[in-house]
N, C-alpha and C positions, 0 to 999 in steps of 0.2 A: 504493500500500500504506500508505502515512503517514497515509491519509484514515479509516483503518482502527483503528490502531495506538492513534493520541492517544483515539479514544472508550473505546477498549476498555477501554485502560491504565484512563481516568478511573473509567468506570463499579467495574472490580475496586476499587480505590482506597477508590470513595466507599463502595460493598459491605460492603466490609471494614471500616473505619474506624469509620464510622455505626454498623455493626452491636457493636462493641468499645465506641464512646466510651458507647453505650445502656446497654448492661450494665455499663459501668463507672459509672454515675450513679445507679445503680440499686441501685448495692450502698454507698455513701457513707450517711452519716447521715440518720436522716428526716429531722431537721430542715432537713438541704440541699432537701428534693424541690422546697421551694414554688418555690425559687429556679431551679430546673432547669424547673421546668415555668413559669415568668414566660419565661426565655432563649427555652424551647420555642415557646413561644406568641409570643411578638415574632419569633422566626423563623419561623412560620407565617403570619403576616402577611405580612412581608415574600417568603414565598412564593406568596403566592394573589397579592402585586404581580408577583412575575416572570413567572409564568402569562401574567394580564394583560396585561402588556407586550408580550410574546412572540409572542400570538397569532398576529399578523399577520407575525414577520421570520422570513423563510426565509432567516437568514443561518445559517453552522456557528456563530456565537456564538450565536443563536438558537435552537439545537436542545440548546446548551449549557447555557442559563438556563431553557428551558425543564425538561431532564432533571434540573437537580438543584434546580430548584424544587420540581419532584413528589417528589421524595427527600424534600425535609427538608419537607414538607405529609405526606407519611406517617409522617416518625420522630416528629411532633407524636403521631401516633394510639400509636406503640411505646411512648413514654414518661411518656404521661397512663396507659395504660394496666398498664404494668411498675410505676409508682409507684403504682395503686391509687387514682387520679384519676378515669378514665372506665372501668369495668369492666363491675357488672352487679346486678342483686337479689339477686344471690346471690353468698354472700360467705363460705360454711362447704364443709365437703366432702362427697362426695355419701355417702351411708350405706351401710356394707358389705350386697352379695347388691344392693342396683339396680343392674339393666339393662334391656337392651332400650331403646324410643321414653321410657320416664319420665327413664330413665339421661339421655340423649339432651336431652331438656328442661332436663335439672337443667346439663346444660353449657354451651345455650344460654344459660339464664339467668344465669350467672357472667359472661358478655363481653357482654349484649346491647346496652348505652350504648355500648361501645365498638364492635359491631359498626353501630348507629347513625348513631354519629359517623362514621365511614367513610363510609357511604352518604349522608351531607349533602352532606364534604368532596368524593366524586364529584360530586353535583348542581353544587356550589361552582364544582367546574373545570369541568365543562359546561357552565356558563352563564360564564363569565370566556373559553371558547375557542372558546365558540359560531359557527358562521363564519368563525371564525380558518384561514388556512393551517398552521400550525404548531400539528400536534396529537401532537406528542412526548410531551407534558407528561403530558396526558390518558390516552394508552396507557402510558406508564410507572406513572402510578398505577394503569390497568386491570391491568395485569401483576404489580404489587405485591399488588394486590388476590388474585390470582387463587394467588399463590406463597402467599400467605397462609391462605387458605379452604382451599386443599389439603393445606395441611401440617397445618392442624387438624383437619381430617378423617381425614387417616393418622395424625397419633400420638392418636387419639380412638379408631379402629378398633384399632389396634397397630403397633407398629413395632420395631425393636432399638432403636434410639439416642432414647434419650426426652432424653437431657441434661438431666434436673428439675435437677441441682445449678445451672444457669443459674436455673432461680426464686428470686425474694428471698423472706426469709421470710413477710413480710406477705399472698404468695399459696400458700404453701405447700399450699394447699385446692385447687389446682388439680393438685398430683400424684392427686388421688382420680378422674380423670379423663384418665388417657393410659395406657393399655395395653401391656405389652412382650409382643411377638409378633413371630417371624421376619421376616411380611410380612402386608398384610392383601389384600383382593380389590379395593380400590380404587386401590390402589396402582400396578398395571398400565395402567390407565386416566391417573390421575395424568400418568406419562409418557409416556406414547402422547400424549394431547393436547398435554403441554408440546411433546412434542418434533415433532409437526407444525406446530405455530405456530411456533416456533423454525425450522426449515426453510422457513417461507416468510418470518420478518421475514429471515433470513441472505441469501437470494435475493434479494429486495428491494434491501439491499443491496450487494449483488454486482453488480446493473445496473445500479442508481444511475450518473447520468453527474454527477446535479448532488452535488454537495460538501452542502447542506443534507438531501437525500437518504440520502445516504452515511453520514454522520454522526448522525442521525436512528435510520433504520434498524440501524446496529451498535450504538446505544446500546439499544436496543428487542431485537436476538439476543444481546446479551449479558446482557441480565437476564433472559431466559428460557433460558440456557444455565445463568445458576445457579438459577435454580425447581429446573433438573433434578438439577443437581449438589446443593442441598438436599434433594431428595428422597431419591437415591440416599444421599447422606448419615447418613440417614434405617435405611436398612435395611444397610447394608455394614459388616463388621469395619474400620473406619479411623475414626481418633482425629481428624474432623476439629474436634471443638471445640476443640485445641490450637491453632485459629490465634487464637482468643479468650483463651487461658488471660490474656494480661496484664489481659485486662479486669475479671479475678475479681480484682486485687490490690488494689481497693477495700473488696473485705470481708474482709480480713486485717488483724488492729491491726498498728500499727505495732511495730518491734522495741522500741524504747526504752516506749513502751505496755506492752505485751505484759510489757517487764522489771518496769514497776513493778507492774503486775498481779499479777508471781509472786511478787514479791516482797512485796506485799501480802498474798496470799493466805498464804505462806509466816510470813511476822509473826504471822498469827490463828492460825495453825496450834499456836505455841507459849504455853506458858504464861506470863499475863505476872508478872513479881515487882515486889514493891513499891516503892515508889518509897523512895531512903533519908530519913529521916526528916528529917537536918539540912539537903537539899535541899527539902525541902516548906517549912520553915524559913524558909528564904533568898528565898524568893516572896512571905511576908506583909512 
């Protein structure tokens, strides 16, 4: 059961965290982004090296290096893309009354560099794991991939939980393009698929006798356990973006900020009087 326990834990961990520390870089001053996206991009590197590496070791440290390589190879794509780095041609909101296939276009066009970049970064790991034993790496960005493409496709169609207040303002153009609606028709589908693939990586799994196996595989059902649990997410009365709130504490001035601010603001508010005469005086 222990063989089980240490992936799972990590995987939630990394889930979580990544997904917080994103939003919380995100919401920090522009002038930080370059700096966040130099960090991003030197840890991109270094993960198309653990891929690499990895290829060939069917050890559980190897299913290890491999899994959160593919992580921070994809928060590369979250973060170029959340900072307005890699997005798309289009960079305004889509105009009230389009819909339909034109709607549709105008949305593709907002991410399409970044949808792009994705499809390089797969070719990238494909040819780094090419023949490799240890294709952890590769199905966790497939999976990444795929939690991704669906959930833009539900809250494109409609969904209840849009969470726009998670967008910075610099994309603010992209609430003209997510729909609140109960539920939409794809939706169904959505989970149905996740969660047949999810029932066969869990199986997998479950038989696993080797530990690289094991380890592999629970790191593989448990991100496709949350595809679904973001889905459902998605459409259910439950406040899951409160496991993020500390990450929004980035775009709140600070208190002592905030004081001179009002107190700033509070100063102009009043009329000023003159300054006394025998103090102008005392200057020359």
């Amino acid at each position: 059961m222990t063989a089980y326990i240490g992936p799972i834990l990590f995987a939630l961990f990394v889930w979580w965290f990544s997904t917080g520390a994103i939003i919380y870089l995100d919401g920090l001053p522009r002038p930080t982004f370059k700096w966040s996206m130099l960090g991003a991009t030197l840890l991109l590197g270094a993960a198309f090296y653990g891929l690499w590496i990895s290829a060939d070791d069917t050890t559980v440290k190897g299913a290890y290096v491999a899994f959160a390589s593919a992580l921070v190879a994809w928060g590369w794509h979250e973060i170029s893309f959340y900072m307005g780095y890699v997005t798309g041609p289009r960079k305004h909101a889509c105009e009230d009354g389009c819909s339909g296939w034109a709607h549709f276009g105008h949305a593709l066009q907002v991410s399409l560099w970044h949808e792009l970049a994705i499809l390089a970064s797969f070719a990238a790991i494909v040819a780094m794991t090419w023949g490799g034993a240890n294709e952890i790496g590769l199905w966790t960005f497939v999976i990444l991939w795929w939690m991704h493409e669906s959930a833009r496709l539900n809250v494109f169609l409609g969904v209840r939980n849009l969470n726009a207040h998670f967008l910075p303002p610099h994309l603010a153009y992209l609430k003209s393009f997510l729909n609140n609606k109960p539920m939409n028709l794809l939706f169904p589908f959505s989970v149905s698929i996740s969660t047949v693939i999810c029932s066969v990586l869990a199986t997998e799994a479950a038989i696993a006798v080797d530990p690289f196996r094991q380890a592999g595989f629970t790191f593989l059902a448990t991100m496709m356990v949350l595809a679904i649990l973001e889905h459902w997410f998605l459409v259910l009365p439950i406040p899951a973006e409160a496991m993020w709130n500390w990450s929004m504490k980035s775009r709140q001035a600070p208190p002592q900020e905030a004081r001179r601010h009002d107190a700033h603001r509070h100063d102009h508010s009043k009329p000023h009087s003159p300054a006394p005469i025998a103090s102008l005086r005392s200057v020359h």
